[in-house]
PyMOL Python script that loads the backbone (N, CA, C, O; Angstrom):
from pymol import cmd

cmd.read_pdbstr("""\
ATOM      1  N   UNK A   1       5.717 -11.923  18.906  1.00  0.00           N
ATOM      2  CA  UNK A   1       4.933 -11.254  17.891  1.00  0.00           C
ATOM      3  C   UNK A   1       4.841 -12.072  16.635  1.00  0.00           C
ATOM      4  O   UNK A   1       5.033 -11.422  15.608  1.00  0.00           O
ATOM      5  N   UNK A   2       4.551 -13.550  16.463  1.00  0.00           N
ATOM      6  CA  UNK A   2       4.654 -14.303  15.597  1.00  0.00           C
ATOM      7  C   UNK A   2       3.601 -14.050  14.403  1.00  0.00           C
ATOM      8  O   UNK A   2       3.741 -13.175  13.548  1.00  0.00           O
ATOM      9  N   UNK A   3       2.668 -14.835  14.471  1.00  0.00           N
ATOM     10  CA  UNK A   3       1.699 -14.982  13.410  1.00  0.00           C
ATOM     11  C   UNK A   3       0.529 -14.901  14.371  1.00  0.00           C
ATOM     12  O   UNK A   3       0.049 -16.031  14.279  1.00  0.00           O
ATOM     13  N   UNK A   4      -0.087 -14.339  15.094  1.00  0.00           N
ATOM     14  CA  UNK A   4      -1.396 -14.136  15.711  1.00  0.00           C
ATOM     15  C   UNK A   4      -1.719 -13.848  15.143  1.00  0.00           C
ATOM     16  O   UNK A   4      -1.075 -13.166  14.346  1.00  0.00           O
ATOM     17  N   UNK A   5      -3.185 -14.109  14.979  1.00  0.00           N
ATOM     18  CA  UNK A   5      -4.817 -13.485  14.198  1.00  0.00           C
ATOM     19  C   UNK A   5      -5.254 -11.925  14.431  1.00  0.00           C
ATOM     20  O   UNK A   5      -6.219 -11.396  13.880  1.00  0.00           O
ATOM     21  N   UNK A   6      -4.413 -11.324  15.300  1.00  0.00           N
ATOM     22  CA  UNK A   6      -4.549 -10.132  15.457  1.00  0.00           C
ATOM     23  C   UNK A   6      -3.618  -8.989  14.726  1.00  0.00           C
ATOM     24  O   UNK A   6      -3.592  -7.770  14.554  1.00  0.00           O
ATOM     25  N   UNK A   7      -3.045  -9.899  14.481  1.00  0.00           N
ATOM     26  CA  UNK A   7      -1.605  -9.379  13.806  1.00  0.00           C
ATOM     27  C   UNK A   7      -1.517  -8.391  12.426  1.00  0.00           C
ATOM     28  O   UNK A   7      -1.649  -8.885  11.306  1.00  0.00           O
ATOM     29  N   UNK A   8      -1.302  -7.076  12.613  1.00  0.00           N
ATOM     30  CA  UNK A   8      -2.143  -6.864  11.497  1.00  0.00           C
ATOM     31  C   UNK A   8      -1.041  -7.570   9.863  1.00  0.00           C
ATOM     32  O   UNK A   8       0.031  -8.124  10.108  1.00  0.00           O
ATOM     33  N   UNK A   9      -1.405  -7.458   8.731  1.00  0.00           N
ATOM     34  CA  UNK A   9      -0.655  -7.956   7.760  1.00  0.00           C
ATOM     35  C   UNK A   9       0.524  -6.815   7.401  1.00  0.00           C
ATOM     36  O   UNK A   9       0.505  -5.624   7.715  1.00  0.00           O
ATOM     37  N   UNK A  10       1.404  -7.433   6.758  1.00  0.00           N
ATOM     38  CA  UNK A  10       2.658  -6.803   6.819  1.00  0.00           C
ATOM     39  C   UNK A  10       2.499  -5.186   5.858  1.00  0.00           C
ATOM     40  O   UNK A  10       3.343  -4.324   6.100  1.00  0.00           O
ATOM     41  N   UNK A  11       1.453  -4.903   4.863  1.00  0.00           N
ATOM     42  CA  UNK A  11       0.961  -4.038   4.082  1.00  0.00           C
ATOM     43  C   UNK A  11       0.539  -3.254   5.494  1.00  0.00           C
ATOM     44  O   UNK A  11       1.362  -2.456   5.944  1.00  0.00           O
ATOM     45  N   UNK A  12      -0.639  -3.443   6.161  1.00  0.00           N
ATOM     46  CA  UNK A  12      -1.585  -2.686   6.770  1.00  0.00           C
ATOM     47  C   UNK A  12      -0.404  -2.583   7.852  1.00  0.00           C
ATOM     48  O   UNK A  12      -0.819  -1.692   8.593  1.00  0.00           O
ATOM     49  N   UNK A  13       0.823  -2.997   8.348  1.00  0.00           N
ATOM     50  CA  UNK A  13       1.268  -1.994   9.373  1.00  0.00           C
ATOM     51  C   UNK A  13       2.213  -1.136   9.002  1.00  0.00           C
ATOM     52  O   UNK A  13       2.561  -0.185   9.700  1.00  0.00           O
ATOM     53  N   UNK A  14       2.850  -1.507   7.503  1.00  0.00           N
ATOM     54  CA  UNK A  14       3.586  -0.826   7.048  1.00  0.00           C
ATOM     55  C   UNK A  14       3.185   0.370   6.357  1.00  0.00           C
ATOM     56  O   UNK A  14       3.953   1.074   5.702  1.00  0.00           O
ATOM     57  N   UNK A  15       1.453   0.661   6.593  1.00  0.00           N
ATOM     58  CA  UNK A  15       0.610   1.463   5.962  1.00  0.00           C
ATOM     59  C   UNK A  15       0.598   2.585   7.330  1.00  0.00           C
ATOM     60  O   UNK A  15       0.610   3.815   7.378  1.00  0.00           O
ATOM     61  N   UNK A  16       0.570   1.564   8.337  1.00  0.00           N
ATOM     62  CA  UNK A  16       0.033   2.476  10.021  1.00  0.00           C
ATOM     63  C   UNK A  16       0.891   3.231   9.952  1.00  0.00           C
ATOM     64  O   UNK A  16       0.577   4.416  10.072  1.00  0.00           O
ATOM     65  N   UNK A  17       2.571   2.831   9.694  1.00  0.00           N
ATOM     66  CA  UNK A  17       4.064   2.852  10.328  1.00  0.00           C
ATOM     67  C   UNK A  17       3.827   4.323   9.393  1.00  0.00           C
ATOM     68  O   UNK A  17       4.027   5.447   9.853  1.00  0.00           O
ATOM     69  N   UNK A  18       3.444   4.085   8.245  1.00  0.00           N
ATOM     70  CA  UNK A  18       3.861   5.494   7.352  1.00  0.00           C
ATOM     71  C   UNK A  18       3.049   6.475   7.793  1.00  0.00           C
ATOM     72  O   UNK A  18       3.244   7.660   7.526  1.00  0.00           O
ATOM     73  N   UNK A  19       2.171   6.084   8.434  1.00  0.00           N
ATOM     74  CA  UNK A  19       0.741   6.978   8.950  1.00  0.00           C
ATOM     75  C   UNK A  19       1.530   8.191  10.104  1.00  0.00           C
ATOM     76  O   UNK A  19       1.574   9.414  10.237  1.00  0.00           O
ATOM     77  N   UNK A  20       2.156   6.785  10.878  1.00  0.00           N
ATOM     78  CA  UNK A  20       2.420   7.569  12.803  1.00  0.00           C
ATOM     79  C   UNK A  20       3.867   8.401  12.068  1.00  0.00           C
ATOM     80  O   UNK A  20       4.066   9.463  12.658  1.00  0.00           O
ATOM     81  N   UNK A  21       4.651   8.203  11.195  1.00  0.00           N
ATOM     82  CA  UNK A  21       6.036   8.795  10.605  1.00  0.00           C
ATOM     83  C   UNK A  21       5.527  10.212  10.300  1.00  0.00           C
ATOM     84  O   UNK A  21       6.088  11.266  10.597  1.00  0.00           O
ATOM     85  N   UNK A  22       4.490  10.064   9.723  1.00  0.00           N
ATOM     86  CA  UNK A  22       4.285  11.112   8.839  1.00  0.00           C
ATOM     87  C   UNK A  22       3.373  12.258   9.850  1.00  0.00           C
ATOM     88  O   UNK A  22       2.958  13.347   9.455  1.00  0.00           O
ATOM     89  N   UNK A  23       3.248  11.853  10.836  1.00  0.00           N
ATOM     90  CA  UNK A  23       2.199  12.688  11.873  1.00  0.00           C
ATOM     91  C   UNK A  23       3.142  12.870  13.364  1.00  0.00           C
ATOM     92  O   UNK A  23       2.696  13.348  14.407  1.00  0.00           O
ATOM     93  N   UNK A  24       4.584  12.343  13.146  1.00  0.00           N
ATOM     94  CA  UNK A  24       5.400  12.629  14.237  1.00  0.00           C
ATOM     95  C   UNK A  24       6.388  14.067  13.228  1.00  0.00           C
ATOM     96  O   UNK A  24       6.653  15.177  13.689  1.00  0.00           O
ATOM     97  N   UNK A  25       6.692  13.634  12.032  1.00  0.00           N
ATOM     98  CA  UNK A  25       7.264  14.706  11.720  1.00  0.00           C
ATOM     99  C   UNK A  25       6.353  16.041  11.145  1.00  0.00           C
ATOM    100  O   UNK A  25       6.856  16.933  10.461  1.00  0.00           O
ATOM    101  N   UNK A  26       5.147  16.007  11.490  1.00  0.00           N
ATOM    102  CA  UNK A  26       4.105  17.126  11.302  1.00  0.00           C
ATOM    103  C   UNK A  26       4.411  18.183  12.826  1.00  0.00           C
ATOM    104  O   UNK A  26       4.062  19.352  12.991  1.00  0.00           O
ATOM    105  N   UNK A  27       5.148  17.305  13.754  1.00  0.00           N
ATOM    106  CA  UNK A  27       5.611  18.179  15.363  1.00  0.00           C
ATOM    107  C   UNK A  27       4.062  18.609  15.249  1.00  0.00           C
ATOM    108  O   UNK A  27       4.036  19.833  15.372  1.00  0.00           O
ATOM    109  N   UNK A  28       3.136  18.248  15.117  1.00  0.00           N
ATOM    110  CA  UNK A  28       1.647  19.135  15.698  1.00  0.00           C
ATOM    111  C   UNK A  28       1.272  18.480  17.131  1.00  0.00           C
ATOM    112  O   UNK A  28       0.633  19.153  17.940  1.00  0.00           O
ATOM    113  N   UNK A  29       1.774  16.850  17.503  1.00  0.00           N
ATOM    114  CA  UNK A  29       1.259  16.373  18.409  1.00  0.00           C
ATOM    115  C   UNK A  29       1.678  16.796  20.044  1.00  0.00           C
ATOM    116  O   UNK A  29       2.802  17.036  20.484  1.00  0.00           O
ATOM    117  N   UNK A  30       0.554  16.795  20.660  1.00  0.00           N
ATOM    118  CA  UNK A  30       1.273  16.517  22.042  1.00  0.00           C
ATOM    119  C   UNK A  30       2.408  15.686  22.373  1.00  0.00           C
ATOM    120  O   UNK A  30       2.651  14.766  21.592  1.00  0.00           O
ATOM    121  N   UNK A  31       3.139  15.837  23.371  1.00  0.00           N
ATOM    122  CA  UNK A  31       3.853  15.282  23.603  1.00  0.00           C
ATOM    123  C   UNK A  31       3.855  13.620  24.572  1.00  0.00           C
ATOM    124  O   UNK A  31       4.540  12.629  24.320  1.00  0.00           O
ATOM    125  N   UNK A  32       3.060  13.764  25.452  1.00  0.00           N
ATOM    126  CA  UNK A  32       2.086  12.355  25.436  1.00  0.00           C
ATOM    127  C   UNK A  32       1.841  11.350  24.484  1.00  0.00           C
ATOM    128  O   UNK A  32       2.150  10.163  24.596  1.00  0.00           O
ATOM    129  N   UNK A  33       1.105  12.042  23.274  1.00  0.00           N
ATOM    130  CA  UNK A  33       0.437  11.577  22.350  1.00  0.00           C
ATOM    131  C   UNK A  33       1.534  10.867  21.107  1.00  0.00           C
ATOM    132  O   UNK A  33       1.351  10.034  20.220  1.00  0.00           O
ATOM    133  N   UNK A  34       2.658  11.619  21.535  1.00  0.00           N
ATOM    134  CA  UNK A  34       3.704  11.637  20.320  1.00  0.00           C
ATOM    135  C   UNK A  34       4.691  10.150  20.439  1.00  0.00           C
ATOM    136  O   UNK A  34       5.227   9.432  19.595  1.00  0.00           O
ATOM    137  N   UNK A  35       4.599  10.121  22.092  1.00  0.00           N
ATOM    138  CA  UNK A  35       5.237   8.706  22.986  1.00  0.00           C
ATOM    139  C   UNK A  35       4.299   7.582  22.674  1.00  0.00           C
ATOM    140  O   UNK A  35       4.606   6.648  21.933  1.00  0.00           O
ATOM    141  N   UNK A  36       3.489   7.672  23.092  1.00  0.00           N
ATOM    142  CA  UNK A  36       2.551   6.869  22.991  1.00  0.00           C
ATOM    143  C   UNK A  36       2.350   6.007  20.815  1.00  0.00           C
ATOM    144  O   UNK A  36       2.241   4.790  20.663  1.00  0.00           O
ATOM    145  N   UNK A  37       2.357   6.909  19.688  1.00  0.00           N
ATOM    146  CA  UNK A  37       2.477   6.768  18.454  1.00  0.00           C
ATOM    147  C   UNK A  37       3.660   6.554  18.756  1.00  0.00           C
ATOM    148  O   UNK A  37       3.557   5.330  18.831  1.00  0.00           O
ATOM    149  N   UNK A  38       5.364   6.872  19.142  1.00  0.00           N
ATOM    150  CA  UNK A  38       6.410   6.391  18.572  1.00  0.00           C
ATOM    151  C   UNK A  38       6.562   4.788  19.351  1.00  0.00           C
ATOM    152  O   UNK A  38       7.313   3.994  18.785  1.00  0.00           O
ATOM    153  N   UNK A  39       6.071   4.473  20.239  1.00  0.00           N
ATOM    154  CA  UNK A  39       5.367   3.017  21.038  1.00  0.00           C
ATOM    155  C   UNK A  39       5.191   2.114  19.714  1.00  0.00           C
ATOM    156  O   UNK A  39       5.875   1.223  19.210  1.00  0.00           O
ATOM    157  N   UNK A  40       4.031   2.708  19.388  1.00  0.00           N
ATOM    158  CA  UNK A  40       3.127   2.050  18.553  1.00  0.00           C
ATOM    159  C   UNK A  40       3.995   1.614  17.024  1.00  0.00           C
ATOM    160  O   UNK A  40       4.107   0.589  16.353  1.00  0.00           O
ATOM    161  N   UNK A  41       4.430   2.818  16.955  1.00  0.00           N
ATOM    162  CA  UNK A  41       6.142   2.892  15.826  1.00  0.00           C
ATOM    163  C   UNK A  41       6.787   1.669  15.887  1.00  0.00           C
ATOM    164  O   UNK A  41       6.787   0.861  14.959  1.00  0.00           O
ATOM    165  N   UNK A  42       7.376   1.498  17.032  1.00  0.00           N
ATOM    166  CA  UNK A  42       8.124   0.342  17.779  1.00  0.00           C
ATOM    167  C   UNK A  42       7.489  -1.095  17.645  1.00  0.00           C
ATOM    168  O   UNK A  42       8.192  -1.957  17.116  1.00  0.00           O
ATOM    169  N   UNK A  43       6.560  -1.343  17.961  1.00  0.00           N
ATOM    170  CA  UNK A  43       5.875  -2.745  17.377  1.00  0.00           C
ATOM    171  C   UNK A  43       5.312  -2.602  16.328  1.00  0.00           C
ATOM    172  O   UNK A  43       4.583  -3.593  16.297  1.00  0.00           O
ATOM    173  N   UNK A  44       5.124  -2.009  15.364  1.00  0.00           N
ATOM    174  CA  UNK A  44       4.957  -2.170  13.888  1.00  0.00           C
ATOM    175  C   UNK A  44       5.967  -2.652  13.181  1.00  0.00           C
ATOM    176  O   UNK A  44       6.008  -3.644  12.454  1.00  0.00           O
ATOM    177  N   UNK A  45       7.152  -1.517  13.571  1.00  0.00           N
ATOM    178  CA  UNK A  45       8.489  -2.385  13.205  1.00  0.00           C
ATOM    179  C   UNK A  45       8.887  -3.496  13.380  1.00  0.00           C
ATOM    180  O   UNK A  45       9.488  -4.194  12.564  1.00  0.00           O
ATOM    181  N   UNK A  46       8.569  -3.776  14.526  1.00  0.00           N
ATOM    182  CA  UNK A  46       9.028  -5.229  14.850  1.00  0.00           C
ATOM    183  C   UNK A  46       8.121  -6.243  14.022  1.00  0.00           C
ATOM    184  O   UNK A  46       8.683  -7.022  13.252  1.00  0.00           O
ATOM    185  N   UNK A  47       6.799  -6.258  14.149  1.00  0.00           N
ATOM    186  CA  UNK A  47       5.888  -7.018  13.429  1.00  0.00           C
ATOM    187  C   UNK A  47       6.381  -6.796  11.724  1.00  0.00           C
ATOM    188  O   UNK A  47       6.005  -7.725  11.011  1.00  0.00           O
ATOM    189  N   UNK A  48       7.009  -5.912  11.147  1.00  0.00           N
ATOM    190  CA  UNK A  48       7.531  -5.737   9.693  1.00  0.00           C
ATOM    191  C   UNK A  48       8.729  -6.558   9.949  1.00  0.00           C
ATOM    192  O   UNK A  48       8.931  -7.316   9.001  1.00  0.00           O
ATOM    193  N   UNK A  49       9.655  -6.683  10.961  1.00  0.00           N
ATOM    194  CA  UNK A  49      10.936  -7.222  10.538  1.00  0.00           C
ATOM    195  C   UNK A  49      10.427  -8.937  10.670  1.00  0.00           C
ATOM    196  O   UNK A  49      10.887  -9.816   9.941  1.00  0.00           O
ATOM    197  N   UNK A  50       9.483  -9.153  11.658  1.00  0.00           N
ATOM    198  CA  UNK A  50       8.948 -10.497  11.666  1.00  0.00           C
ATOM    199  C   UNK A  50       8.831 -11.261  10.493  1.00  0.00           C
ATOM    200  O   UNK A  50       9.580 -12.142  10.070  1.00  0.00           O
ATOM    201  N   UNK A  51       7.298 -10.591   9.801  1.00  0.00           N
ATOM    202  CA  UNK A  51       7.146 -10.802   8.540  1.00  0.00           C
ATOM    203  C   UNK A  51       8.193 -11.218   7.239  1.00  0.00           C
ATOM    204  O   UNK A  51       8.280 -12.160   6.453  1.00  0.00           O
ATOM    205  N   UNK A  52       8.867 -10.050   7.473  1.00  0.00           N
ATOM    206  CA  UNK A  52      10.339 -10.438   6.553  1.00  0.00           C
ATOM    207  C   UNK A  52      10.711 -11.149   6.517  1.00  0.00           C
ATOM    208  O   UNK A  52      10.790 -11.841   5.502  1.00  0.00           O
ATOM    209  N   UNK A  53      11.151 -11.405   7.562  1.00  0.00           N
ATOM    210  CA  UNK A  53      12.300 -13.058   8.058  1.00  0.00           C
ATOM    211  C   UNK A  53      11.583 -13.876   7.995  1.00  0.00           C
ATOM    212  O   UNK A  53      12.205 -14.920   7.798  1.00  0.00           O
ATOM    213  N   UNK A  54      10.447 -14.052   8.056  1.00  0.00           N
ATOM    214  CA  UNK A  54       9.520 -15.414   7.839  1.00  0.00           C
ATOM    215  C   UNK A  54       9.214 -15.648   6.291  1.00  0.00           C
ATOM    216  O   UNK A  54       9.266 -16.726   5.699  1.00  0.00           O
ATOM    217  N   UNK A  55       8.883 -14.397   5.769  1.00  0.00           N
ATOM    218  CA  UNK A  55       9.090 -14.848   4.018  1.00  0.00           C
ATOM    219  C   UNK A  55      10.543 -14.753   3.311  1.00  0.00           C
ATOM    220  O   UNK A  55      10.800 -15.049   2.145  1.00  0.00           O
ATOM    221  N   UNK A  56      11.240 -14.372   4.090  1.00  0.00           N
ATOM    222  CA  UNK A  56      12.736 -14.446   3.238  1.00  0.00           C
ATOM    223  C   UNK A  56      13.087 -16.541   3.452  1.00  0.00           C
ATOM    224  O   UNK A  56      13.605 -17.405   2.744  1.00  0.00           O
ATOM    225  N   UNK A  57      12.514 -16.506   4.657  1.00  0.00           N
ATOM    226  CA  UNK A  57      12.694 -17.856   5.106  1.00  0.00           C
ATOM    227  C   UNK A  57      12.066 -19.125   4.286  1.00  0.00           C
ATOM    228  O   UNK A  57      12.485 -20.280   4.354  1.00  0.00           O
ATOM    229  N   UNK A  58      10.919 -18.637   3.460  1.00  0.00           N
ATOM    230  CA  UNK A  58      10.209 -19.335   2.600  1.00  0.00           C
ATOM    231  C   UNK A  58      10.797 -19.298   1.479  1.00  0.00           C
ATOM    232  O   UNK A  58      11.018 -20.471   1.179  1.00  0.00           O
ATOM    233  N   UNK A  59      11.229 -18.530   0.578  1.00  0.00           N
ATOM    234  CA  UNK A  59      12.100 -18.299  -0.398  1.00  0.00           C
ATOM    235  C   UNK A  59      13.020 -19.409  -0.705  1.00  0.00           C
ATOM    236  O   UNK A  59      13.753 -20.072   0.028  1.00  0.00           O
ATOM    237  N   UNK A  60      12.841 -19.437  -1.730  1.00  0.00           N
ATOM    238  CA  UNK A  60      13.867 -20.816  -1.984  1.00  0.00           C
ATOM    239  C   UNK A  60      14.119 -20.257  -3.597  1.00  0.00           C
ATOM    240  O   UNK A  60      13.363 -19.541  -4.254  1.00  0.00           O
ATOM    241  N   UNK A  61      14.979 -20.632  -3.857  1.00  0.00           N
ATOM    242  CA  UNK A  61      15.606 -20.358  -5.567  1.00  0.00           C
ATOM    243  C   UNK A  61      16.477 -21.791  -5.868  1.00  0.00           C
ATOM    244  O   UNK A  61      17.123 -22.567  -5.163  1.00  0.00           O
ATOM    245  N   UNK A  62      16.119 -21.701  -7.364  1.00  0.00           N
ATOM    246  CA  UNK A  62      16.480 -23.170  -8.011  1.00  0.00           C
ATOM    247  C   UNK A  62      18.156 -22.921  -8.950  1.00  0.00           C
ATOM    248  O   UNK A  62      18.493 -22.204  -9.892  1.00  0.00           O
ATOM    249  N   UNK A  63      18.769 -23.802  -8.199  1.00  0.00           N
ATOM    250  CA  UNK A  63      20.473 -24.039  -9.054  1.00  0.00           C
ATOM    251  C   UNK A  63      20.608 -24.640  -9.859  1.00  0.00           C
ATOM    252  O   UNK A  63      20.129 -25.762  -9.700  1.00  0.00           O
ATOM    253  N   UNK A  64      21.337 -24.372 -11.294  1.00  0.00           N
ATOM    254  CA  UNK A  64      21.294 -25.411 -11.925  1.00  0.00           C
ATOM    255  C   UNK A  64      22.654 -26.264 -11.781  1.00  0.00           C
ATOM    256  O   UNK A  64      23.805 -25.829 -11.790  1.00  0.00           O
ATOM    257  N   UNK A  65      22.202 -27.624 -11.644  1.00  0.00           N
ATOM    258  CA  UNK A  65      23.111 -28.195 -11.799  1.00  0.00           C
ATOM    259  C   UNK A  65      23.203 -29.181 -12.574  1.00  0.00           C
ATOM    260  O   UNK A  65      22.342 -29.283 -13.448  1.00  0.00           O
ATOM    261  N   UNK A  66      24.461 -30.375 -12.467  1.00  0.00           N
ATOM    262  CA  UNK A  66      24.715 -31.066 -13.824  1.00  0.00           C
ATOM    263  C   UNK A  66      23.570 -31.855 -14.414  1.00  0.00           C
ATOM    264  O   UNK A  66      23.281 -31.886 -15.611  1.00  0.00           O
ATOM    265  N   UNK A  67      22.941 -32.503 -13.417  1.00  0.00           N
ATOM    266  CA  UNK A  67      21.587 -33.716 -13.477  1.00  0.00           C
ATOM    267  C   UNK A  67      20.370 -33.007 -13.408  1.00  0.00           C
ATOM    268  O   UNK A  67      19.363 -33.706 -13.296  1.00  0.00           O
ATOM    269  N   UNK A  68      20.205 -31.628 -13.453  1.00  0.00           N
ATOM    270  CA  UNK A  68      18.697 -31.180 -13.150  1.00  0.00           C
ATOM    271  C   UNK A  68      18.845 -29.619 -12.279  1.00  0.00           C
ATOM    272  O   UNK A  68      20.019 -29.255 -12.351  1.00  0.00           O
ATOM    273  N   UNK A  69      18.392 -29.094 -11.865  1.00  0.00           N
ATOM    274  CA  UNK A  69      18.042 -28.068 -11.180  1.00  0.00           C
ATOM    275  C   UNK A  69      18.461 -28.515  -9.317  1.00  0.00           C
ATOM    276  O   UNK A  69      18.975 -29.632  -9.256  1.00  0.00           O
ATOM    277  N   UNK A  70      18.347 -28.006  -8.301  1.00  0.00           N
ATOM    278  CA  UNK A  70      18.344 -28.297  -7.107  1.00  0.00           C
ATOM    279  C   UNK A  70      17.810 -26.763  -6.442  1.00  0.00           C
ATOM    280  O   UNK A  70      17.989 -25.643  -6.921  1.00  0.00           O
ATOM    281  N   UNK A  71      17.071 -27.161  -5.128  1.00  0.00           N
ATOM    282  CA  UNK A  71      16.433 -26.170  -4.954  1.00  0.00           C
ATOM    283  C   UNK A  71      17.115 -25.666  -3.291  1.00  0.00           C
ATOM    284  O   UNK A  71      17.315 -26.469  -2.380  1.00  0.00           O
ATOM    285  N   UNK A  72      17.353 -24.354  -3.221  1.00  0.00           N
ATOM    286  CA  UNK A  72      18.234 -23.930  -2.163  1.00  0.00           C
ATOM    287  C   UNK A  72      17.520 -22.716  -1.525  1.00  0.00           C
ATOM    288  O   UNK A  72      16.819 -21.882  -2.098  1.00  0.00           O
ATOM    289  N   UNK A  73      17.924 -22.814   0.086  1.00  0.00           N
ATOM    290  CA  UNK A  73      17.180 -21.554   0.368  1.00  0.00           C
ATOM    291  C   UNK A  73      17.962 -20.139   0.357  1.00  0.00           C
ATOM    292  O   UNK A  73      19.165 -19.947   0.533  1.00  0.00           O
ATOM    293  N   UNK A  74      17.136 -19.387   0.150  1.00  0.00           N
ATOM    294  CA  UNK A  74      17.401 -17.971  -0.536  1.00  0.00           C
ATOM    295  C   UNK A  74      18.885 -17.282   0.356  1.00  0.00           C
ATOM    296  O   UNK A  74      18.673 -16.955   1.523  1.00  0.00           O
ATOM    297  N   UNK A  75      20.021 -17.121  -0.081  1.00  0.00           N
ATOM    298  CA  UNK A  75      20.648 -16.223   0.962  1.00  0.00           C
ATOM    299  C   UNK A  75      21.750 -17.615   1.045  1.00  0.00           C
ATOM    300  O   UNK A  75      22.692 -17.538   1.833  1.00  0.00           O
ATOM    301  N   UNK A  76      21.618 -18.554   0.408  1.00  0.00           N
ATOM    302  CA  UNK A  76      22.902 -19.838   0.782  1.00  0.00           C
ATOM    303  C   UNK A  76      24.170 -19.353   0.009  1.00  0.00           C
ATOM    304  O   UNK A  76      24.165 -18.827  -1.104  1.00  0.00           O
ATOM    305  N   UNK A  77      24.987 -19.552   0.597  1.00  0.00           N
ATOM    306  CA  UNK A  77      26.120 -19.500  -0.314  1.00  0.00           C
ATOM    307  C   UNK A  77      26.649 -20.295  -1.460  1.00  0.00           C
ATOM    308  O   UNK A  77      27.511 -20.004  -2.289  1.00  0.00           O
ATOM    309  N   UNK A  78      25.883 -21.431  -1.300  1.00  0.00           N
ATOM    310  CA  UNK A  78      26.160 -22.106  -2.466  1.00  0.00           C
ATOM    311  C   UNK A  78      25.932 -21.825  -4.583  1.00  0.00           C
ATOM    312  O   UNK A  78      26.539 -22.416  -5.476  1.00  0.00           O
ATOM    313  N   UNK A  79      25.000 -20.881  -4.695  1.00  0.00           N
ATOM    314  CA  UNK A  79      24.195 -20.032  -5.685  1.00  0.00           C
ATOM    315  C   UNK A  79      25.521 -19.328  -5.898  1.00  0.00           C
ATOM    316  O   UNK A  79      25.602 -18.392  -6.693  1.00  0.00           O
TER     317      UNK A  79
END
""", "prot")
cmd.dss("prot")
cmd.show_as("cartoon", "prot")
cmd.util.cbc("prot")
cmd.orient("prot")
């Protein structure tokens, strides 16, 4: 579930995700219908935790040190 062109963006599934949440705890759906949206639940999430880890992964923050700044990625222990 990487970066495909189909993929929706991390806003628009985290928009769907609140959509199918909010219409599973309404209990109005069939029960078919309800499997099928908590499915759909299931790879949204996943496509949100994707996203994450790929921009936490970009993240970088700057240390200062004695000669200048140095630049480290986000989450190092060294900071």
């Amino acid at each position: 579930m990487g970066n495909k062109k189909d993929d929706p963006t991390f806003e628009e599934a985290l928009k769907r995700l609140e959509i199918i949440v909010t219409a599973l705890e309404d209990g109005e759906m069939p029960l078919d219908r309800s499997l099928q949206a908590f499915e759909e639940g299931i790879g949204l999430v996943k496509i949100c935790e994707a996203k994450l880890k790929d921009a936490e992964q970009k993240v970088s923050i700057l240390v200062k040190q004695e000669n200048g700044y140095d630049e480290q990625t986000f989450g190092s222990d060294k900071a």
